[in-house]
C-alpha positions in Angstrom: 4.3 -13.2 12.0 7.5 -14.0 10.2 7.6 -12.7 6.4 8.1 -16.2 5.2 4.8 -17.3 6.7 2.9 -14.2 5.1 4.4 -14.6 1.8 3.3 -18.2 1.7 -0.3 -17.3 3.3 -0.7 -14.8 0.1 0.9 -17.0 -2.4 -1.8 -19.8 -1.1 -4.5 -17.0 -1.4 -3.2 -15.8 -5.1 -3.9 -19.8 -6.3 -7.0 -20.0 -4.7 -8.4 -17.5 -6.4 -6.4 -18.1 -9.7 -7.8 -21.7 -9.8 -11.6 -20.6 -8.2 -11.8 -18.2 -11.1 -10.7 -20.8 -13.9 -8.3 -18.6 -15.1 -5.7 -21.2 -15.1 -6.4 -25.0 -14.8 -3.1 -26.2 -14.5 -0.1 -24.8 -12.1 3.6 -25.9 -12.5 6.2 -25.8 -9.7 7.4 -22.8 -10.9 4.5 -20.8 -11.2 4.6 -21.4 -7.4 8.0 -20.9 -6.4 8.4 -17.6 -8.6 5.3 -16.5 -7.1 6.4 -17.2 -3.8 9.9 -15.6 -4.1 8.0 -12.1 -5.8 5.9 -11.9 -2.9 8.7 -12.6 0.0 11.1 -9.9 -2.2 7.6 -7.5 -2.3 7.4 -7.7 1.6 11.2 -7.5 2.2 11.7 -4.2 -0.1 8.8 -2.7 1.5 10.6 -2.4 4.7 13.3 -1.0 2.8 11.0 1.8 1.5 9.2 2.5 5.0 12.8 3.1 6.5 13.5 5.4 3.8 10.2 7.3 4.3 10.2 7.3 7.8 12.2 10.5 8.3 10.3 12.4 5.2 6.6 10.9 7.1 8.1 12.4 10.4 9.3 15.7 9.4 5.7 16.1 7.6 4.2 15.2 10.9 5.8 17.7 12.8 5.7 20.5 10.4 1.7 19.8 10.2 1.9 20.1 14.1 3.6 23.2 14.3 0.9 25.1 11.3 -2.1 23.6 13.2 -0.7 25.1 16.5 -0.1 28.4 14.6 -3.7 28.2 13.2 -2.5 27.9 9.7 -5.3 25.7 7.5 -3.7 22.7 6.5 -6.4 21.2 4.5 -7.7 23.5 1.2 -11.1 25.1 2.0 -13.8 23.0 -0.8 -16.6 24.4 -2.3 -19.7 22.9 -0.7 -22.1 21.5 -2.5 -24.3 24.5 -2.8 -21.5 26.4 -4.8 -21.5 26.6 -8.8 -18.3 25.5 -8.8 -18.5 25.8 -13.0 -18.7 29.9 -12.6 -15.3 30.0 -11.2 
């Protein structure tokens, strides 16, 4: 599904529930388009961001690999629920 189509799918969804709630009676034009263009900028610079991350999310991935092959705990040990955790 293009971005366009998704933008205007949420925009519809953001009235829908702006008007069900009676939060506003009364939309203008530009109320629309303004919604519109946030959402379709929103979806555009978060492909932006995701290309950015992408080599940060992989190297993580593959240093997590690498620790759970050495046996290294990668996820901090949590006091069950038996513990006094207040006597620490």
């Amino acid at each position: 599904m293009e971005k366009r189509e998704v933008a205007l799918g949420l925009t519809k969804i953001y009235f829908e529930e702006l008007l069900r709630s009676g939060v506003r009676r009364q939309m203008e034009l530009d109320d629309l388009i303004n919604a519109y263009v946030y959402t379709l900028s929103r979806l555009e610079k978060t492909d932006k961001e995701m290309e950015i991350m992408q080599p940060a999310i992989k190297k993580e991935e593959t240093e997590l690999e690498k620790d759970v092959k050495e046996g290294v705990p990668v996820f901090p040990e949590f006091p069950s629920f038996d513990e006094d955790i207040t006597k620490a």
